[in-house]
C-alpha positions, 0 to 999 in steps of 0.5 A: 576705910580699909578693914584692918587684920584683927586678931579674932579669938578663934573659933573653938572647934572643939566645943562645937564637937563637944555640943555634937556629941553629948547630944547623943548620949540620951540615944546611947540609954534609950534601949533601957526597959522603961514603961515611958519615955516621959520623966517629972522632974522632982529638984527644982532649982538648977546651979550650973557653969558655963563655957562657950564662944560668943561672936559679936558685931562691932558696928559701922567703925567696927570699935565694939568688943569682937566676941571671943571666949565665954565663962560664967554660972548660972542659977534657975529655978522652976516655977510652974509648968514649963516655965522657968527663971534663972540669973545668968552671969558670964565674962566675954575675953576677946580683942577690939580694934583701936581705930584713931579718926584722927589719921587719914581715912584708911589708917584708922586701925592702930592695932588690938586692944583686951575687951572683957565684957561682963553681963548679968541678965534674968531669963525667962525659960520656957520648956517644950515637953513642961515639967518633965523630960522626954528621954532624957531631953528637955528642949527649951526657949529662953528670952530676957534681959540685964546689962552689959560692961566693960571689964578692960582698963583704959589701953596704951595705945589710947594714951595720945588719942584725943579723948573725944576719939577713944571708945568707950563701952561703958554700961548697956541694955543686953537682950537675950533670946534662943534656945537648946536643950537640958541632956539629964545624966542623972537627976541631980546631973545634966549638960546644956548646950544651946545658941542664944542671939544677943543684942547691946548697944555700942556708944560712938565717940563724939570725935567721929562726929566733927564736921572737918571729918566729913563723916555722914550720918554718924549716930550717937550711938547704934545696936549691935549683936551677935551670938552665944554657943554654950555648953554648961554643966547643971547640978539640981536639986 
């Protein structure tokens, strides 16, 4: 099967720009007389927006939603220490492939469909340097977890597909991992960028699996992931 030409939201350059250079800000105030470089935090609670890029595996038959801009908000809140808690929600735009089994091997791409993809997952947050800054910065790893799904109608180009062979998203297990970094502007004000692995699984139609397509080793369904590049803007208090 060839690899068909899709039309990949393409990568947004300037975010990583953007990532690049708020991440020397906290350097530009660092020449302040200040009698520490360690900062407590006082707000304990975080509401922040988030925009980014994520690109996504699309497994064997490359069927899955392919990434492409991200958009959401998010809520944290401090618990003890380093550690922390936060609900993320987010919407994923980009295309997928159409593929049609019931054409010759080869011609299975019919063309790009809309994939919108939602998820909410609850992380947990682990900051390096604790419950306080370090000029400015606060590093941090994140992990956890929620679910994942489609937020795209049905596409007319499926419309005279079998319904065996139409993919279908569906609701998924989203796992996360990663980590940046908290750039504090002010107390009540800060920029986050940072790089998360994520990972769900994709259903394959049951079409794929007929004997006269003489196909090996379909599985039912299989993981796919992938990564997130954010930058989001965080008001605490």
């Amino acid at each position: 099967m060839e690899r068909p030409s899709s039309t990949r939201v393409p990568f947004p350059w300037w975010l990583l720009a953007i990532v690049l250079f708020v991440g020397l800000l906290p350097y530009g105030v660092a020449g302040q007389s200040i009698s520490s470089p360690y900062r407590y935090l006082e707000n304990k609670q975080e509401w922040g927006l988030i925009f980014g890029y994520a690109e996504i595996g699309t497994g064997r038959f490359e069927l899955g939603p392919q990434g492409g801009l991200v958009a959401g908000a998010r809520w944290g809140v401090e618990l003890s220490g380093p550690l922390g808690f936060e609900l993320n929600g987010a919407v994923t735009s980009g295309t997928r492939n159409i593929m049609n089994p019931a054409r010759l091997v080869g011609d299975w791409y019919v063309g790009d469909g809309e994939a919108r993809t939602g998820t909410v997952d609850a992380r947990f947050r682990f900051a390096l340097p604790g419950a306080r800054t370090w000029h400015g910065l606060r590093p941090f790893i994140v992990f956890g977890g929620g679910v994942a799904f489609d937020l795209s109608g049905v596409e007319p180009l499926e419309a005279d597909m079998e319904p065996d062979d139409v993919f279908n998203f569906g609701t998924s297990f989203f796992g996360t991992v990663g980590g940046g970094s908290q750039i504090f502007l002010s107390d009540r004000l800060s920029l986050r960028p940072e790089a998360i692995f994520s990972f769900w699984k994709l259903d394959t139609p049951p079409g794929y699996s007929l004997p006269e397509r003489e196909l090996a080793d379909v599985e039912q369904s299989e993981w796919a992931s992938g990564y997130r590049l954010t930058l989001s803007l965080g008001y605490h208090r």
